[in-house]
C-alpha positions in Angstrom: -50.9 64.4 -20.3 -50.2 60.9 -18.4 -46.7 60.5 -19.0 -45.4 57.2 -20.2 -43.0 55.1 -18.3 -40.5 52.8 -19.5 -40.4 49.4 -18.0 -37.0 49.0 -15.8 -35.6 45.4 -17.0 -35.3 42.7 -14.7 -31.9 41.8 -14.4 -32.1 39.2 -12.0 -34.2 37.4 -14.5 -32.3 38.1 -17.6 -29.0 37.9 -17.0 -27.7 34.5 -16.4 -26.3 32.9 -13.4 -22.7 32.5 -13.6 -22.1 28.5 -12.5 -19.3 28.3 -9.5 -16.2 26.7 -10.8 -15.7 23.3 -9.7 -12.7 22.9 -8.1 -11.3 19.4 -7.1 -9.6 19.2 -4.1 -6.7 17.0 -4.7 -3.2 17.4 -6.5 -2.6 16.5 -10.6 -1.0 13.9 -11.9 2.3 16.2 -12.5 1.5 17.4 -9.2 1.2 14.4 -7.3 4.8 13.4 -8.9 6.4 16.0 -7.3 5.2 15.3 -4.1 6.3 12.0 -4.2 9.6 12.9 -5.5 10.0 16.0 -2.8 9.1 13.3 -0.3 11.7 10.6 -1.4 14.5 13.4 -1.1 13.1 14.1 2.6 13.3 10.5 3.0 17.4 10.0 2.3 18.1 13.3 4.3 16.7 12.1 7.4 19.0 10.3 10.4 19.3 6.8 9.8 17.7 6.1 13.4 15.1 8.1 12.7 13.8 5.8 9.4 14.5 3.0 11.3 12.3 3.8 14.0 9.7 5.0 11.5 10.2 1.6 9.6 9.7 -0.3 13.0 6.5 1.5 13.4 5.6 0.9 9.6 6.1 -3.1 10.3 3.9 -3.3 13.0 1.0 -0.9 11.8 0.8 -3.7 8.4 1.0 -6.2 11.1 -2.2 -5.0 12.5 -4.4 -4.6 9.7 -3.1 -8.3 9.0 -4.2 -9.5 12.2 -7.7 -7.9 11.7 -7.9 -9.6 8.2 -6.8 -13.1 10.4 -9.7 -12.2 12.9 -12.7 -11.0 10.2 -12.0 -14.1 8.2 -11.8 -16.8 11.0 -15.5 -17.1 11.0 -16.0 -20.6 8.5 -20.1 -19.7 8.0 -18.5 -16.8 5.6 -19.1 -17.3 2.0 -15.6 -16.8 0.2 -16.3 -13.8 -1.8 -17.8 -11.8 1.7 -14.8 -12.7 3.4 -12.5 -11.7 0.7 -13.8 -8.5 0.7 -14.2 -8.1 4.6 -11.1 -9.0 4.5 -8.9 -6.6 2.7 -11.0 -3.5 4.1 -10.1 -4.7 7.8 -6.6 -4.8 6.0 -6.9 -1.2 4.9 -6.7 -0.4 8.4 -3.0 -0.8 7.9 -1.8 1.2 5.3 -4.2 3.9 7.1 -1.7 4.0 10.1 0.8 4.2 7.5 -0.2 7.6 5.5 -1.8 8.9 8.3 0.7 8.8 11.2 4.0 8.8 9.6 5.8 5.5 8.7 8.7 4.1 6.8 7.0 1.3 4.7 9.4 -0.6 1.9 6.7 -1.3 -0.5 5.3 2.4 -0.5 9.3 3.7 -0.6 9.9 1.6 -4.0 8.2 4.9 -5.6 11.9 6.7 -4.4 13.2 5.0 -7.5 11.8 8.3 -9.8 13.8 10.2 -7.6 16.8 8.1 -9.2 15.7 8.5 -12.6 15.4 12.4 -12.2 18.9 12.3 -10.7 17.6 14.0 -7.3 19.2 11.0 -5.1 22.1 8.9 -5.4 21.8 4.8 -6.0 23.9 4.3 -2.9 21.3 6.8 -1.3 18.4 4.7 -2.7 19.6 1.3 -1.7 20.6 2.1 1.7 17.1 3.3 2.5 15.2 0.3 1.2 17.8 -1.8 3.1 17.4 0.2 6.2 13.4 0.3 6.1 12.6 -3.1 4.6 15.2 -4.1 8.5 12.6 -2.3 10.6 9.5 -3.3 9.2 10.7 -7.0 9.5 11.3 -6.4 12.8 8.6 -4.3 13.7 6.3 -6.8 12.5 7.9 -9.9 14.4 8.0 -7.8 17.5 4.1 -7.5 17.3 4.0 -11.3 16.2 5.7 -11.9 19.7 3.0 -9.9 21.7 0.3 -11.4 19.9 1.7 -14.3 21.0 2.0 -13.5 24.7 -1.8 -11.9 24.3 -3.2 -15.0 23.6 -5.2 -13.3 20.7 -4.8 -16.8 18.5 -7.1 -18.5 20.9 -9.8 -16.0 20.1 -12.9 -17.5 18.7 -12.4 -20.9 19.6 -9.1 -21.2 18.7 -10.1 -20.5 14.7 -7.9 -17.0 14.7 -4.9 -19.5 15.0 -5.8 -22.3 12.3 -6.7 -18.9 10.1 -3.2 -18.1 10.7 -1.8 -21.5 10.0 -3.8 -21.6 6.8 -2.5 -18.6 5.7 0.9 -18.7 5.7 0.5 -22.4 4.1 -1.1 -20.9 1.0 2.0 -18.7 0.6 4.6 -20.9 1.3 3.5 -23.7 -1.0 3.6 -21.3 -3.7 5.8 -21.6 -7.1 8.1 -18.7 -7.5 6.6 -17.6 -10.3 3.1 -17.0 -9.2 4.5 -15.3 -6.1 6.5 -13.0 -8.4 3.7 -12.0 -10.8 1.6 -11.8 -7.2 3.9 -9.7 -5.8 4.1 -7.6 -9.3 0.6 -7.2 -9.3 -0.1 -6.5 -5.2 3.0 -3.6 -5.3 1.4 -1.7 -8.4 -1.9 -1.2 -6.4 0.1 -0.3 -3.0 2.1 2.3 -5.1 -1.3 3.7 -6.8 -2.2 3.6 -3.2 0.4 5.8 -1.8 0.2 8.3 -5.0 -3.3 8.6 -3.9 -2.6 9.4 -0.3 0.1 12.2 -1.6 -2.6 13.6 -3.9 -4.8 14.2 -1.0 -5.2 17.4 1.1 -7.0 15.8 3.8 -7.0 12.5 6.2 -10.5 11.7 4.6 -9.4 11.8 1.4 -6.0 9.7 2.3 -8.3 7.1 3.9 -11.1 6.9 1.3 -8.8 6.9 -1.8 -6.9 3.8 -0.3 -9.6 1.5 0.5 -10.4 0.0 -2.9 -6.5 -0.7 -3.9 -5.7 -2.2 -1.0 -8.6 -4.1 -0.5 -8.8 -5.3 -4.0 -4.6 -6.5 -3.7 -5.8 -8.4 -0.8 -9.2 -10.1 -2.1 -7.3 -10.6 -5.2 -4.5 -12.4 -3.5 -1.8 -10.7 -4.5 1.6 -10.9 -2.4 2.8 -8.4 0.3 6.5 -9.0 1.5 6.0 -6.9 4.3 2.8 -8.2 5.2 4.1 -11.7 4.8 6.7 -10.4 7.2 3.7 -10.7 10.1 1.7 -13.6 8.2 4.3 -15.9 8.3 5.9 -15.4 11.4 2.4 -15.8 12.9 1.4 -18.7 11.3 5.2 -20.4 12.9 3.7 -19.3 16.2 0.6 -20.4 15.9 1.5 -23.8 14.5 4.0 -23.9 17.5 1.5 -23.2 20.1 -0.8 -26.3 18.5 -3.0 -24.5 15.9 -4.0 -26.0 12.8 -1.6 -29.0 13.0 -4.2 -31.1 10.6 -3.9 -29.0 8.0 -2.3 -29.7 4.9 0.4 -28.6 4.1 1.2 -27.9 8.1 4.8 -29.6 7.0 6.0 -26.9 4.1 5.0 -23.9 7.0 9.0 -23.9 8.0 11.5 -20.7 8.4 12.7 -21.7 5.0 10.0 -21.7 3.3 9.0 -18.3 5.0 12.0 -16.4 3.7 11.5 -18.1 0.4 8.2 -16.2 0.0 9.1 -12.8 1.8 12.1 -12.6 -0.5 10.8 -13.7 -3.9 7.9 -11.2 -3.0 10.1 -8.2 -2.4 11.2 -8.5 -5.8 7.8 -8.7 -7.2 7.2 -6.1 -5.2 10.9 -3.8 -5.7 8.9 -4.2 -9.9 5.9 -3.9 -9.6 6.3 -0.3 -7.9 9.5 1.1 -8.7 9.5 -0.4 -12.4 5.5 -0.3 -13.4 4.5 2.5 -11.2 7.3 5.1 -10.6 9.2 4.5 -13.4 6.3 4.9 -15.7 4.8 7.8 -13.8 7.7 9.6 -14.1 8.4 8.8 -17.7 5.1 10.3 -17.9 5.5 13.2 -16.3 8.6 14.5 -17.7 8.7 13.1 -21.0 9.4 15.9 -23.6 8.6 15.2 -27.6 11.3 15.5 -29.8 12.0 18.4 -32.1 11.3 16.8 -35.3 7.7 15.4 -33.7 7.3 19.3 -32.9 8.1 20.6 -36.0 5.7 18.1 -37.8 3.0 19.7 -35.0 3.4 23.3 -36.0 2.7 22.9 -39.5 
């Protein structure tokens, strides 16, 4: 008698194939928040030389990326939309030395202000950093403005680096204080998302590509950057100085007044637009709690 066999099933072709989870690699919102508040309390407990060193650093590294976007966007055969955009990605480069190699920067330290609201630094604490850091990034950037100076770099390109620096700093200095506030408003909220991007990361390419749209859409936008100013203006006086761009219009409002006109009406823009829209907000956000009543009225 031929005994009968049963058929072994084939798992491997029944049974399903459990789908990996996806896992992103990059901190939460709520996360994120705490990262930026653990890193504004590092901020206050660290020597008062040592954040002014690190602001110095901060100053000049804007002041590079702003001298790339001068260089990129001297050439006149550019269309203005190209060399918008070429523009505020050289600029990137930056805010890249920033995240990436440790530096005090006063726009990106505004987001210390939801370390006030959740009561983990003082005001006096608070104040006396931004005082401190928005010092060294203004000189950090005009000690770069004096070596670019003594490179010669605003003769590059037939002189046109120079007028591009002249024609720069007019725009900004001719402009009313309230566009330069909204300006500086609008430029600090995508600097913040910026930086709350680059603490979300959990690696250098992350940091770098999460950073390049905001801060080249602030710059193609137009939007106003007191401690980038702190390099633009400075170098446009120097250029102007050494000859540059003397045709221009304008070339008579490009003084030291009206250059601390814009830098400070920009760092309030700036001070609001991040520590106001952006921190504030975030945090708000982040540990807002619903009332009892609106709880009550969820349970049933």
């Amino acid at each position: 008698m031929q005994s009968e066999t049963t058929p072994v099933a084939d798992h491997a072709a029944t049974t399903p194939t459990a789908v990996p989870a996806v896992h992103v690699n990059a901190l939460n919102t709520a996360e994120t928040e705490e990262a930026v508040e653990s890193a504004g309390v590092s901020k206050t407990k660290q020597s008062k030389s040592v954040t002014f060193i690190l602001a110095l650093f901060a100053g000049a590294f804007i002041g590079f990326g702003a001298l790339f976007f001068l260089i990129v966007t001297c050439d006149p055969a550019m269309t203005w939309g190209p060399k918008r955009f070429v523009g505020g990605l050289a600029f990137c480069m930056g805010l890249i030395l920033v995240l990436c190699c440790g530096a005090e920067l006063f726009t990106g330290n505004s987001l210390m202000a939801s370390n006030l609201a959740a009561r983990r630094i003082s005001l006096p604490a608070l104040v006396r950093n931004w005082v401190i850091v928005w010092l060294g990034n203004l000189l950090g950037a005009l000690i770069l403005v004096a070596l670019i100076a003594m490179a010669g770099t605003m003769g590059l390109n037939d002189g046109l680096v120079g007028e591009t620096a002249v024609s720069t700093a007019i725009s900004k200095v001719t402009l009313d204080p309230v566009t330069l506030f909204a300006r500086g408003v609008l430029c600090n909220v995508l600097v913040c998302l910026a930086v709350r991007i680059g603490y979300s990361s959990r690696s250098t390419a992350d940091k770098v590509l999460g950073i390049l749209l905001p801060i080249s859409g602030f710059v193609a936008m137009g939007f106003e950057h007191c401690v980038a100013n702190m390099f633009f203006l400075p170098i446009g006086l120097a250029a102007k100085a050494m000859g540059y761009g003397t045709e221009l219009d304008g070339i008579a409002d490009l003084t030291v007044q009206g250059s601390l006109y814009n830098i400070g009406v920009a760092t309030l823009g700036n001070i609001v637009g991040g520590a106001v829209v952006v921190a504030l907000a975030y945090w708000y956000v982040n540990n807002h709690k619903p009332s009892k009543r609106r709880k009550s009225i969820e349970e049933r």
